[in-house]
Structures are given as C-alpha cells and as structure tokens.
N, C-alpha and C positions, 0 to 999 in steps of 0.2 A: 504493500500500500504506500501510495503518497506522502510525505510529512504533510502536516498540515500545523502551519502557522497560529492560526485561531486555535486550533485543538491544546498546542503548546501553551499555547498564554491562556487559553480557561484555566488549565491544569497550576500554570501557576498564579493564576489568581484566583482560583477556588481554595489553594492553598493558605494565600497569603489573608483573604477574605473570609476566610472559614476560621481564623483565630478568634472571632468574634462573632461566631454563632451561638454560643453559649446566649451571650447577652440580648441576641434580636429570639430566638428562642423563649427566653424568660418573658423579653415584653410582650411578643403572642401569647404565653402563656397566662402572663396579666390580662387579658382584652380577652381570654376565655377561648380562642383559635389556636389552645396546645391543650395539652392534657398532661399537668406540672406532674402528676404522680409517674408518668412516660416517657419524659425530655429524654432519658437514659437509648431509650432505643434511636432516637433519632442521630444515638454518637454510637450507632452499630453495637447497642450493650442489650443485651436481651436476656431476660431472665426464661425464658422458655426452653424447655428441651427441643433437641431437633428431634424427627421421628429417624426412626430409624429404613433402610429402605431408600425407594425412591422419592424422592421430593419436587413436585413442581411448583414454583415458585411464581406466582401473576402479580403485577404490579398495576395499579388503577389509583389515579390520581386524586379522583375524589367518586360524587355519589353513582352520576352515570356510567362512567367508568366501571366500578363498583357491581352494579348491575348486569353487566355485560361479563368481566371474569366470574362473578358466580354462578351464571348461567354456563359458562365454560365450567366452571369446576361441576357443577352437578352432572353435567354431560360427561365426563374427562371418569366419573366417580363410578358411574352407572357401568358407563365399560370396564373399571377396572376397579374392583373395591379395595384391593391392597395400596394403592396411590394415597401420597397427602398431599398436603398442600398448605403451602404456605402467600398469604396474602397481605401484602403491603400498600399500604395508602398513603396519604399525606394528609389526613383532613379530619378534623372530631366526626363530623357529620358521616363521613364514610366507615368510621370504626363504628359508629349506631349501629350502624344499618347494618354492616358485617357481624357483630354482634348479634342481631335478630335473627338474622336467615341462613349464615352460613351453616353450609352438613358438615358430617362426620368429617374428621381425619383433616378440619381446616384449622389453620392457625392466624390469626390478624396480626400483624405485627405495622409498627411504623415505621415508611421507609426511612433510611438514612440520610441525613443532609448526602450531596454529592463533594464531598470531601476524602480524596486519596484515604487515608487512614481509619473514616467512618467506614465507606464502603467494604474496604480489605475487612475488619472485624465482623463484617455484616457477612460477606461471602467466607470468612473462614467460622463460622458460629454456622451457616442453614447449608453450605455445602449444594447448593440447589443442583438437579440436573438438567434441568431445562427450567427457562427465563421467559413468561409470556408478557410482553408491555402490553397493555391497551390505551389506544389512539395514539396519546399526544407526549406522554413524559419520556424524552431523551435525555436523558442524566450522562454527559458526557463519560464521566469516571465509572458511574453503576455500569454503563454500558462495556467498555473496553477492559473495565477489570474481569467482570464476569466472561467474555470472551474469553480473554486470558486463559482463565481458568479451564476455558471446554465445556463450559455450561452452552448448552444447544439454546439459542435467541430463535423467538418472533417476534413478530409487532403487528400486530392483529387490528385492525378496524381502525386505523390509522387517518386521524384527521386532524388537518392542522390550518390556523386563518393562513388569511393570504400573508398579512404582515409575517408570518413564522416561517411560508412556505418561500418569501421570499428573501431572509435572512437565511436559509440553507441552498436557495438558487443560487446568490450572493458567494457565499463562503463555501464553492463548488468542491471542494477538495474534504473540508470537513465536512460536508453533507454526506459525500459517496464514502467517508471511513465510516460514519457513524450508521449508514443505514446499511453499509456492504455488512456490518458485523453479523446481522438478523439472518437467520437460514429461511426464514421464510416470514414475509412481509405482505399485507392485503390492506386493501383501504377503503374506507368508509363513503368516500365521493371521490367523484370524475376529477373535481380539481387536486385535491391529493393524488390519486393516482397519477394522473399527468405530472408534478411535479418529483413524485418521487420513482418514474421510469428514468426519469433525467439523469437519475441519482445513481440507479443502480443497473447494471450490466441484466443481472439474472430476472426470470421474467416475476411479474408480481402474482399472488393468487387471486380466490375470487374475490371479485367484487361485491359490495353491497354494505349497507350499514347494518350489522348486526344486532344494534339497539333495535333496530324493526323487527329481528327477531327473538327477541328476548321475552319471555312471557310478560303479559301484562302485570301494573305491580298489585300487592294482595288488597285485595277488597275486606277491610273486616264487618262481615256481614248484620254482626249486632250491633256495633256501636254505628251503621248506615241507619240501621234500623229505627235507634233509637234517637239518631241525630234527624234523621226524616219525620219521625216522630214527634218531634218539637217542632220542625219548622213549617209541619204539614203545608196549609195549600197555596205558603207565601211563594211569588216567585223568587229565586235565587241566581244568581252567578259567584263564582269565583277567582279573586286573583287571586291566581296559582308562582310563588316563589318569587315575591315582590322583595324588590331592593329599596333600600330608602332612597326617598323623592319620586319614588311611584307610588308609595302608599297614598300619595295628597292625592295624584292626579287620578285614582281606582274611588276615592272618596269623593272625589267634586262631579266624576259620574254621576255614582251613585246618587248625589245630592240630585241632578236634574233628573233622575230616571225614576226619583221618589215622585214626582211632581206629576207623573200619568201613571206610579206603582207605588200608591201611597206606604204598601206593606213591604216592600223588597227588601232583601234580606242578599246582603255583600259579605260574603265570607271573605278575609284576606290571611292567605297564609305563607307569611315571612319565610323567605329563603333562609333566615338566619333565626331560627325559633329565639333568640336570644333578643332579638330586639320585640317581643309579643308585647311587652307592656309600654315600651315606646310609642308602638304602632294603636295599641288600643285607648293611648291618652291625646293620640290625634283623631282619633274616632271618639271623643264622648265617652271617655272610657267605657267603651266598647269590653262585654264578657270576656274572657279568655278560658278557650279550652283546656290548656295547661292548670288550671285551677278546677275543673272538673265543671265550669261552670255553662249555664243552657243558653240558647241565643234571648227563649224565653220573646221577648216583642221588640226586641233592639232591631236598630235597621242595620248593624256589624256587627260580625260577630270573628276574632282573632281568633285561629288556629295554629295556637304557636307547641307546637306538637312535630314530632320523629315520624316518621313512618305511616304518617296518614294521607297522603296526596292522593293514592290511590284510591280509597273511599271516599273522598271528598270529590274527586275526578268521578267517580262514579254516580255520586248525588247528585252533581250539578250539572243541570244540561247546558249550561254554558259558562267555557273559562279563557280569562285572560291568563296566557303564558309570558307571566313577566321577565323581569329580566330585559326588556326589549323597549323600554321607553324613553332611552335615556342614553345622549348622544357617547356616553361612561361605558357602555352595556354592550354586551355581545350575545344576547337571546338566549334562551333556554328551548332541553329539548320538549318538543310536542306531541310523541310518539306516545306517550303516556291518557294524554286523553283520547289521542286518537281509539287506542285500545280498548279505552272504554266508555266510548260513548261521551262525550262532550265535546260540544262545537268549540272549535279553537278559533279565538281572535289573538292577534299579535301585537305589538308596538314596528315600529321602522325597522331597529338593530338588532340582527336577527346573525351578524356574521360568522357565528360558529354555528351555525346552521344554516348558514347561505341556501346549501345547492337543494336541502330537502324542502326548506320552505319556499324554494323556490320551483320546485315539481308543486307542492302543496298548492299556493297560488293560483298556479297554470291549472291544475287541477278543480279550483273551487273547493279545496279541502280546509282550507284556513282563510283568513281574514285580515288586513291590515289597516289599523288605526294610528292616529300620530299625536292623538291630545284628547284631552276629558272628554269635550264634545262627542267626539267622532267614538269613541270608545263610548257610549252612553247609547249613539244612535243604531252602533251595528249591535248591543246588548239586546235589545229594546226590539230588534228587525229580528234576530233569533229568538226571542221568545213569543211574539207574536206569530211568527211565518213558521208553522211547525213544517212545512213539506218544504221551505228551505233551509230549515236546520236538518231536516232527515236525508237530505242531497247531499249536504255538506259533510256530514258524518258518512256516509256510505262512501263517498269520495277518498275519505280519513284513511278507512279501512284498508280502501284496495290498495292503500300506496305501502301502510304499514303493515302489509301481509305479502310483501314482496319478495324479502331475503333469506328466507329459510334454508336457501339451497346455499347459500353466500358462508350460512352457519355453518350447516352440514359438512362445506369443504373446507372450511377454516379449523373444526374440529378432526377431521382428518392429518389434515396438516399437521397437526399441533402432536396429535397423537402418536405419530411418524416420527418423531423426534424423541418420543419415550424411549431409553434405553432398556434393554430386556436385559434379565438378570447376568448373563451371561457379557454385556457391552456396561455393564455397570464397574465405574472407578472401585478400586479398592477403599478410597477413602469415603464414598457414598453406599457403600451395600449395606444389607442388613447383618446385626454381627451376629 
C-alpha cells in the first residue's frame, strides 16, 4: 500500500490529542453523554471476560446503527449458536437499547477513543476474529491495528454525507488504505457506493440499505393500549426525535392546528430523553411520561422515554421525523414509521438520508415542510384526507420492503469470513 501522508499525521495527532481525553471524556460525562461508572473502557480497560471460542466483534456508532448489527447478530446467532459476540458503541442511548434487546452470547462494551495504545489494549483484551463496522465509523487506528492483527474486516451498509465522502475523495491515498483494509464492503446508497468504487480496486457487495430490512422496532402492545386509552378519540400527531429549537417550531403548529382541532393532542419525543423536562416547561409544562404521568386533556404530552418510538410510531397516524428542521441538522431515519404505519412528514435537512428521502418524495411516501405553518397545514391535510394518508403509507411500505435480498447477501458475506475451528488462531480458540 501507499504511504499516506494524512494517515501519518492522524496517527500523530491522535496521539498527541489523545493526552487529553481523559479531561473532554469527564466533561461528556458531566452533561450526562458518558457513563462516569465506564470512562474505563473507552481507554480499552474492560472488566469483562472475553468468551472463549470465536468472537465477532460489530461496531455501531450509535442507535440506528445499533439496530442494524443486532439484527446481524440475531441472524449470525441462528446459524451458529456457538458464536458470541461482542458489540461496541459510542453512545448512552445505544448501550439502552443494546441493553434491552440484545440475545445470548452478546457483550456491549464501549468502543475505545481511536488512540494507538487504547485500541492495542482493546484488541489485545476481545482478540476478535472478525470486525463488522456499520455504515459510517472509520476509526483510522481501530481500523489498521485490527488488520494488523488478521482480524477479517467488513463495512456493511456503509453510508457516508457528501461533506465525508468528499474528505476521502480529497485525501485519495488514505481513503483507498482505509477502505482497501475491509475484505468485504457494501453500501447503503448509490452515492456511497459510487464514491467508494473510486476507492477501492475489489468489486463492492450488495447493494441496498439494510435499515429497510431490519425488523420493525417493538411495539409494546399494553402500554399502546393503555396510552390509546387515555387519548381515545382526540386527534394526534407526533414529533418523533426533536432537537432543541424544533421543539418551539412542533409547538406553534400545534398552537394553529388547535384552532380547527380544539382537542389535538402533540406528542413530542426528544431525541435526547434528557432534555423531557426542558421540553415540557416550553409546553405549559406539558405531562411527562418518564414520571409515569397520563396526557389526561393536555394539548402535549412529552415522551421523554428509551425504547418507545416504536409504539408511539404505531399510535400515531401521523409523524414529524425530526431532526430535519434546522439548517444544524442532518434528518433522521424514517424507515421506522414507514414500518408501521404512520404518514411521514419531514423538515428540508434530511442529508444523511438524502438518497432515501429522496426515492420517498419521488414516490409520495413522505412529505416536506420548512416552518410551523406549513408543518400545521400538511398535519391537518393527513388527518382529514384518510385515502391520502393511506396512499402515502402504502407508498412507505413498498420502498421499505425492498432490501431483504441486500440483507441476505450481506449476511453471507459476513459469515464467509467466520473462521472454522480448524482456520482459528491459537490465541483465539476455545481452551
């Protein structure tokens, strides 16, 4: 391979930079985006045993990510019940979740800053044999150290903005070492893939976004139940994974949409369950879920809660996917109501889902709004026009029921790369 220039000066300035993780570490951990009782692993210290055996090791940067390796591990699991798996995040929100859902023989752990000497303690502690990234996290060191090693790389479902795909178009030399290291690499959209054929010699796998094929997320059936139960025959929408300074603009909606829906009922629930009581003291202090409390006749009702978007996506026939309102913002994904049944409306900034929301569009599966207003009037046009909300959800459907085959070969792939007892290192077998 090439020297690469950039490659060198990350290395030493991850180095020189990395003396001082400790301290930016601590102050995430103050503002509540670390988990102080854990700093320890993110300097490759880990109190957990490794298993013993094969190990495959999936790294997912945060919650969607998140969703998509543990839908690989359940599948990975089924074919082979002897596998574990170890699963590294960067995010509280992602350790929830992995927390709730993952099966047997999984480990969470947090990934390691990309610092020379964190990663080496991180790969000499789990020993992985195969290394699955999902989408977007190239860890310059995580990456070329674990090669080093003989740990078999992929990068599955690989999606990257344009601003990122163009810092590695840019920096040609270190783009083609860091993606050359991957035995097998597939991407999520046409414009990824087009940038990283550029990249790399050997051909890519299937195409397709795997989030499309990812089971939809869990519905909990009683607490729908009882949450429809309280709100019975008001109408409702939902903004779904609001950042602050959307909260206002989902609120002054709803203030015009009360004025032909005296009773409407605005769920908003915070991308960041930590700001709930932020968010419901700009609502009139608005109930909050987290406190076990009912909407009861409020016209907001805060769901500053873990692992509920999917029943709340399921109550509400109609949701803004925030994240998108705000020239700060790069959209959230929409695959999730699509799944189940709620009309999706959008904001403008949608770039980390460019190419899909832009099939969506094309398609009439989704909706774009750019301010209160306009977000009020297409609310308002889906709850009155049932046969054009049921167009637009059938639309939803057929785009996110497209990849399955995209899944299937990506799982192949991945499991190609399993070592059989026999191709297993001495220092990875079972003893």
């Amino acid at each position: 391979m090439s020297f690469s220039p950039v490659l060198g000066f990350y290395r030493a300035a991850s180095s020189v930079l990395g003396a001082f993780a400790g301290l930016y570490l601590n102050e995430r951990a103050a503002r509540g985006k670390e988990d102080p009782a854990r700093l320890s692993e993110r300097f490759g210290q880990y109190t957990q045993m490794r298993p013993t055996g094969t190990v495959i090791w999936v790294h997912a940067a945060s919650v969607g990510e998140s969703g998509v390796a543990l839908a690989l591990i359940d599948a990975l699991s089924a074919r082979d019940a002897s596998l574990s798996f170890v699963l590294s995040t960067g995010t509280r929100t992602s350790a929830d979740l992995v927390a709730r859902r993952a099966p047997p023989r999984t480990t969470h752990i947090y990934a390691p800053i990309d610092r020379a000497d964190c990663v080496a303690r991180f790969l000499d502690h789990w020993r992985p044999d195969v290394g699955v990234f999902v989408e977007s996290e190239l860890w310059p060191n995580l990456i070329l150290q674990a090669e080093a090693r003989g740990v078999k790389l992929a990068l599955v479902n690989a999606r990257m903005s344009p601003r990122t795909l163009r810092r590695w178009t840019n920096w040609r030399t270190a783009g083609c070492r860091l993606v050359g290291a991957f035995r097998y690499v597939s991407a999520a959209d046409q414009r990824t893939r087009d940038a990283l054929t550029h990249l790399r010699p050997a051909p890519l796998g299937a195409a397709g976004n795997l989030k499309l094929a990812a089971p939809a997320p869990r519905v909990d059936a009683a607490a729908r139940a009882t949450l429809a139960a309280a709100i019975g025959a008001r109408p409702v929408w939902l903004a779904a994974s609001t950042h602050q300074g959307e909260d206002e603009i989902a609120l002054a909606a709803h203030d015009t949409l009360r004025q032909d829906f005296a009773d409407a009922l605005l769920i908003i629930a915070p991308r960041h369950p930590e700001r709930g009581a932020a968010v419901a003291q700009l609502a009139a202090n608005a109930p909050l879920r987290s406190r076990g409390e009912s909407p009861g006749a409020a016209p907001v009702y805060v769901a500053d809660t873990l692992g509920e978007l999917g029943t709340l996506f399921d109550l509400a026939p109609v949701s803004l996917v925030a994240g998108s309102l705000l020239p700060t913002l790069k959209g959230h994904n929409p695959i999730e109501p699509a799944k189940l049944g709620s009309a999706i409306i959008t904001g403008p900034y949608v770039e980390s889902f460019e190419d899909l929301f832009a099939e969506m569009f094309a398609a009439g599966a989704a909706t774009r709004v750019s301010n209160a207003s306009s977000l009020a009037i297409e609310v308002a046009r889906l709850w009155r026009d049932e046969a054009a909300r049921a167009k637009q959800l059938e639309a939803a459907r057929a785009i996110v029921t497209q990849s399955a085959d995209a899944f299937n070969r990506t799982l192949e792939a991945v499991a190609a790369l399993i070592p059989t007892p026999a191709q297993q290192s001495p220092a990875n077998a079972s003893a």
